[in-house]
C-alpha positions in Angstrom: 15.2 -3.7 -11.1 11.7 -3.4 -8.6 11.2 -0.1 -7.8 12.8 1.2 -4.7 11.8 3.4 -1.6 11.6 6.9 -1.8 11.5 6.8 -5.7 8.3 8.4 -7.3 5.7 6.0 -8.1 5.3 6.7 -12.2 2.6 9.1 -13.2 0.8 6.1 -14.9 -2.6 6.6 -16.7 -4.8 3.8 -15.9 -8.2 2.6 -16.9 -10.2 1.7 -14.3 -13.8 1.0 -13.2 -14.4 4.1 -12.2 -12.8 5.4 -15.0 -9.5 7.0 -16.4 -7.3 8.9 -14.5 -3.3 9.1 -13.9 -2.3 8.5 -10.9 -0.8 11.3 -9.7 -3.8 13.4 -10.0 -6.0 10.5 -8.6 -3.5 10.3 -5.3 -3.6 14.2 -5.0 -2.7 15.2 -1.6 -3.7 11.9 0.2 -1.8 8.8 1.2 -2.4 6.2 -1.6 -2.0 2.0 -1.1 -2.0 0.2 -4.4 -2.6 -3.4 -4.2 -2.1 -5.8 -6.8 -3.2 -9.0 -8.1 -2.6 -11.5 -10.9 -6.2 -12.7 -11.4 -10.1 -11.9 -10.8 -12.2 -14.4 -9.0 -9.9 -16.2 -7.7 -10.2 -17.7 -3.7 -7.4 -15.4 -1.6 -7.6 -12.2 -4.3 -11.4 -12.4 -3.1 -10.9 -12.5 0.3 -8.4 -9.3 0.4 -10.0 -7.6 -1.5 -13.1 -8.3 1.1 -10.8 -7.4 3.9 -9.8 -4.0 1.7 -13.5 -3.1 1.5 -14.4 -3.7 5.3 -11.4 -1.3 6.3 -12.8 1.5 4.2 -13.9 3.9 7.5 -10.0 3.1 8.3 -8.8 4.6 5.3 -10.6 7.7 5.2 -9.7 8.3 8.9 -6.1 8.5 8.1 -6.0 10.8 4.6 -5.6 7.4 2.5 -7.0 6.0 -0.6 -6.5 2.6 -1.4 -6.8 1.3 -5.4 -6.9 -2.6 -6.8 -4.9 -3.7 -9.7 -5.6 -7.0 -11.6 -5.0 -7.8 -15.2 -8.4 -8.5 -16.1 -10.9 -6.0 -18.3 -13.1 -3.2 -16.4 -16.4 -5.7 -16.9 -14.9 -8.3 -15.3 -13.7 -6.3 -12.2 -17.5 -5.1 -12.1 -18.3 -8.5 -11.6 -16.0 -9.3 -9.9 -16.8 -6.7 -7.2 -20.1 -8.4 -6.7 -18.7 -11.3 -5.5 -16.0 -9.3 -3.4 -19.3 -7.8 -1.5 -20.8 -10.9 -1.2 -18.4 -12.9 0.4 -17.5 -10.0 2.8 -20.8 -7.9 3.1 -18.9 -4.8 2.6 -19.0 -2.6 -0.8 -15.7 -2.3 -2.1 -16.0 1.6 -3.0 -12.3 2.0 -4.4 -11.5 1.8 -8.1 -9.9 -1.5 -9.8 -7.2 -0.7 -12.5 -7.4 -2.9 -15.8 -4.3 -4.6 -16.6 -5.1 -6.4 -19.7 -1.6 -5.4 -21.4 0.2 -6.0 -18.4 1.1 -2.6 -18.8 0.9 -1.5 -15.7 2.3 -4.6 -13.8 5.4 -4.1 -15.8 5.8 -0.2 -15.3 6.2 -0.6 -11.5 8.9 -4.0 -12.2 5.9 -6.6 -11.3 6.4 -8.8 -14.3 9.5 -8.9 -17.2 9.3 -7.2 -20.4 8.7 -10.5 -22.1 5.7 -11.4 -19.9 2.2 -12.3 -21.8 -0.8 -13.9 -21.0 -1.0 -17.4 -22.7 -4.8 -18.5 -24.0 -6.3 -20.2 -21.3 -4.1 -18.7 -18.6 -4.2 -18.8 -14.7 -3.5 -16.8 -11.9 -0.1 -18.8 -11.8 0.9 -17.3 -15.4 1.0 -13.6 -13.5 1.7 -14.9 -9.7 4.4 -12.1 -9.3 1.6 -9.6 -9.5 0.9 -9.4 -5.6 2.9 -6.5 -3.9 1.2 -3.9 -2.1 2.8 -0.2 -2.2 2.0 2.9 0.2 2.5 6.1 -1.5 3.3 9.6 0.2 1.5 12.8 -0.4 4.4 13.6 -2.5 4.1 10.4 -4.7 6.8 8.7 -3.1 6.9 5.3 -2.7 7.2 4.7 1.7 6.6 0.6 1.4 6.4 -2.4 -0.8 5.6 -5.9 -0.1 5.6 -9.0 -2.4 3.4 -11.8 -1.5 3.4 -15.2 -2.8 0.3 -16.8 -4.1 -0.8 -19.2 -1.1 -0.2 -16.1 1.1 -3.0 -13.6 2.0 -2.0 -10.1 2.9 -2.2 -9.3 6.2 -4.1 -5.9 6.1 -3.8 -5.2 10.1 -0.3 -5.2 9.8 -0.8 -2.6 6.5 -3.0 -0.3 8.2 -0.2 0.0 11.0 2.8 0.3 8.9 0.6 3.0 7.2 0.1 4.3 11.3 4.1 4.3 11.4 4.5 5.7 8.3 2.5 8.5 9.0 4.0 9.3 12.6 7.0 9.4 11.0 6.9 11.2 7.9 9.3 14.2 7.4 10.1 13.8 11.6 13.5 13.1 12.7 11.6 9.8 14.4 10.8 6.1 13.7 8.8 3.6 15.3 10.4 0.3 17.3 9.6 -3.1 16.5 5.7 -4.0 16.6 4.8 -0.2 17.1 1.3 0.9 17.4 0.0 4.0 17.9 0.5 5.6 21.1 3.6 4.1 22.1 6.9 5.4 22.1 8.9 6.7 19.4 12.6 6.2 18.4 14.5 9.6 18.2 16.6 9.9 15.1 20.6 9.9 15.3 20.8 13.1 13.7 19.7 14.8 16.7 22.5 14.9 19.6 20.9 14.9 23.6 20.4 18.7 23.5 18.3 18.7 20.5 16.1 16.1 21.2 15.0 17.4 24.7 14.8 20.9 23.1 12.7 19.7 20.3 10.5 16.9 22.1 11.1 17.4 25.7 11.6 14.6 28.1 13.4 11.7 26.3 14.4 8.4 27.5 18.1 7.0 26.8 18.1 3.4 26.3 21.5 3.0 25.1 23.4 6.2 23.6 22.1 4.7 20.0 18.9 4.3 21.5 16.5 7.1 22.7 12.8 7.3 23.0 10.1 9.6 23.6 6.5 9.9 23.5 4.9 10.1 20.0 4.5 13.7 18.6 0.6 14.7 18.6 
């Protein structure tokens, strides 16, 4: 069973290359996306986590932190992280957890109890070890995506779910298809007419399921 929306992300300890830290105290009162993958240096792993490096002045703007997973060893991710600034000329400043054990990939339902990793193994032996989550402030999982291997992550469309997310969190709100910020929002059902105007003013009645107004500052 994966884990779900709105369940708490486990209060893992994780070793990292930055250290060791649980995960919980590491997210403290920020946003968090954890990213995973099944491999180091390997072609589409490299360039996400090139495109996660070059967003970092988009992270910090919006209260997030953003932490890699791959089940390799802390030296390789070192390395690794040479490579990743290389190829995308941007440092990647956020920690890399170690997953040797596959410890970690099976606490949060990547991989099967019975999972190992064979002697000369490939990225293929761990493929199911490519979601992304965004965490809450209150370590609640908001989002998870699972990618397949000839897939690379779309971190635009991350960065505005995480936009949406935001907007919406603990508001009686949510955003319409291919929201971005500044558009409209969608009023939530459990407000009748009255409330809505009285709590967000002018509000636009689409159909009497669907009302809009302008995104709360």
């Amino acid at each position: 069973m994966s884990l779900r929306i709105n369940e708490i992300l486990p209060n893992l300890t994780v070793n990292t290359d930055q250290g060791r830290f649980d995960l919980h105290d590491w997210i403290g009162d920020s946003w968090a996306i954890l990213f995973s993958h099944p491999k180091d240096f390997t072609p589409v792993c490299t360039t996400e986590f090139g495109a996660v490096s070059l967003l970092d002045n988009a992270w910090k703007k919006r209260n997030a932190k953003v932490i890699g997973l791959s089940v390799d060893s802390v030296e390789e991710h070192a390395a690794w992280k040479a490579d990743i600034e290389t190829f995308s000329g941007a440092k990647p400043n956020f920690p890399i957890i170690a997953d040797e054990s596959l410890e970690i990939s099976k606490a949060l339902n990547m991989l099967p109890e019975d999972a190992y990793l064979p002697d000369g193994r490939t990225a293929a032996d761990s493929a199911s070890v490519r979601v992304v989550f965004i965490i809450s402030p209150d370590k609640k999982i908001q989002l998870s995506i699972a990618y397949p291997m000839a897939v690379g992550r779309n971190f635009a469309e991350i960065l505005r779910a995480l936009d949406a997310l935001q907007a919406t969190y603990q508001a009686p709100i949510a955003t319409p298809a291919n929201w971005t910020v500044g558009e409209d929002v969608i009023i939530d059902l459990s407000l009748n007419d009255d409330q809505a105007k009285e709590r967000f003013g002018q509000i636009n009645v689409k159909l009497p399921y669907l009302r809009t107004t302008k995104a709360p500052k």
